[in-house]
Wavefront OBJ file of the C-alpha trace (Angstrom):
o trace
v -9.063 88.137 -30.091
v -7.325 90.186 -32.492
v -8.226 87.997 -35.548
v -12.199 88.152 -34.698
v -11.419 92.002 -34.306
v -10.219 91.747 -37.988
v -12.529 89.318 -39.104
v -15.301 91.754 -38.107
v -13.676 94.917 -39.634
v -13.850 92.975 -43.087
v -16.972 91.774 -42.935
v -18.361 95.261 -41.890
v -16.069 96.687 -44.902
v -17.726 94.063 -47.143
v -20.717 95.272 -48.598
v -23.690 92.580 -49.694
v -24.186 91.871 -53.464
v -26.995 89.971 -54.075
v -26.201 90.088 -57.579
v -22.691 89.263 -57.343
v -22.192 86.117 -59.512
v -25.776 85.952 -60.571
v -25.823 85.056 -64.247
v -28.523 82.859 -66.486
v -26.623 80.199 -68.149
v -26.841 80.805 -71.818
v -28.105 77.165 -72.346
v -31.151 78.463 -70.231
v -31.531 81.294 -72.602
v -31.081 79.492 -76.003
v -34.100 78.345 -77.485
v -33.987 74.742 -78.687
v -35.053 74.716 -82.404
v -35.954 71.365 -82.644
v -38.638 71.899 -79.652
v -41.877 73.382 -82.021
v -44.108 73.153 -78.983
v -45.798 76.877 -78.233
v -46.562 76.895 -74.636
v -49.303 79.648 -75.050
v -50.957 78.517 -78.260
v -50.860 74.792 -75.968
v -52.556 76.974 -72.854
v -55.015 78.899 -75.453
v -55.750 75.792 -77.107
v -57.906 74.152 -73.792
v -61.285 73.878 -74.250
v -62.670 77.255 -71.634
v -64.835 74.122 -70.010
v -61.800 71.792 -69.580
v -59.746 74.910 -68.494
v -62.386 75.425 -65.782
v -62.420 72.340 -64.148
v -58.533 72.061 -64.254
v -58.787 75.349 -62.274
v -61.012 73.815 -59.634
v -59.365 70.941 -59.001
v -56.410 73.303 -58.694
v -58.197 75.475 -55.994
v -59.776 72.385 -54.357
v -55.705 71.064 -54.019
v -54.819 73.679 -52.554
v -57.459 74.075 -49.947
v -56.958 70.563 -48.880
v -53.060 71.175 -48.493
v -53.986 74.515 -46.737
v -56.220 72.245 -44.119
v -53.558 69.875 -44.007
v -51.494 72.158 -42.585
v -53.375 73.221 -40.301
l 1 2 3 4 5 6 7 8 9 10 11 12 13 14 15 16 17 18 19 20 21 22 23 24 25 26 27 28 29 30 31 32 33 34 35 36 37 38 39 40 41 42 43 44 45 46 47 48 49 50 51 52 53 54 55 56 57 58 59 60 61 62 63 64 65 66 67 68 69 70
């Protein structure tokens, strides 16, 4: 009994830290210089008529999965 007793006074003691621990990896951070891809200028690139239908089939996928669901 007395070690749940003490087991609860640290845990009430111990405050939460969501942040505790909570570091980006510098390999996430580093950009790789041999990748010359530009995401946006790949996104900007698209055809507006191409972009369009890739955004209905996007909202027509997720409808179905929404009925699916369901």
């Amino acid at each position: 009994m007395e070690a749940l007793q003490m087991l609860k006074f640290m845990l009430k003691k111990e405050q939460l830290n969501f942040m505790k621990d909570w570091k980006t990896p510098v390999s996430d951070m580093a950009v790789d210089p041999d990748n010359e891809n530009d995401t946006l200028q790949d996104i900007l690139s698209v055809p507006p008529l191409e972009m369009d239908e890739a955004l209905e089939q996007s909202h027509s996928l997720s409808q179905l999965e929404v009925q699916v669901k369901s």
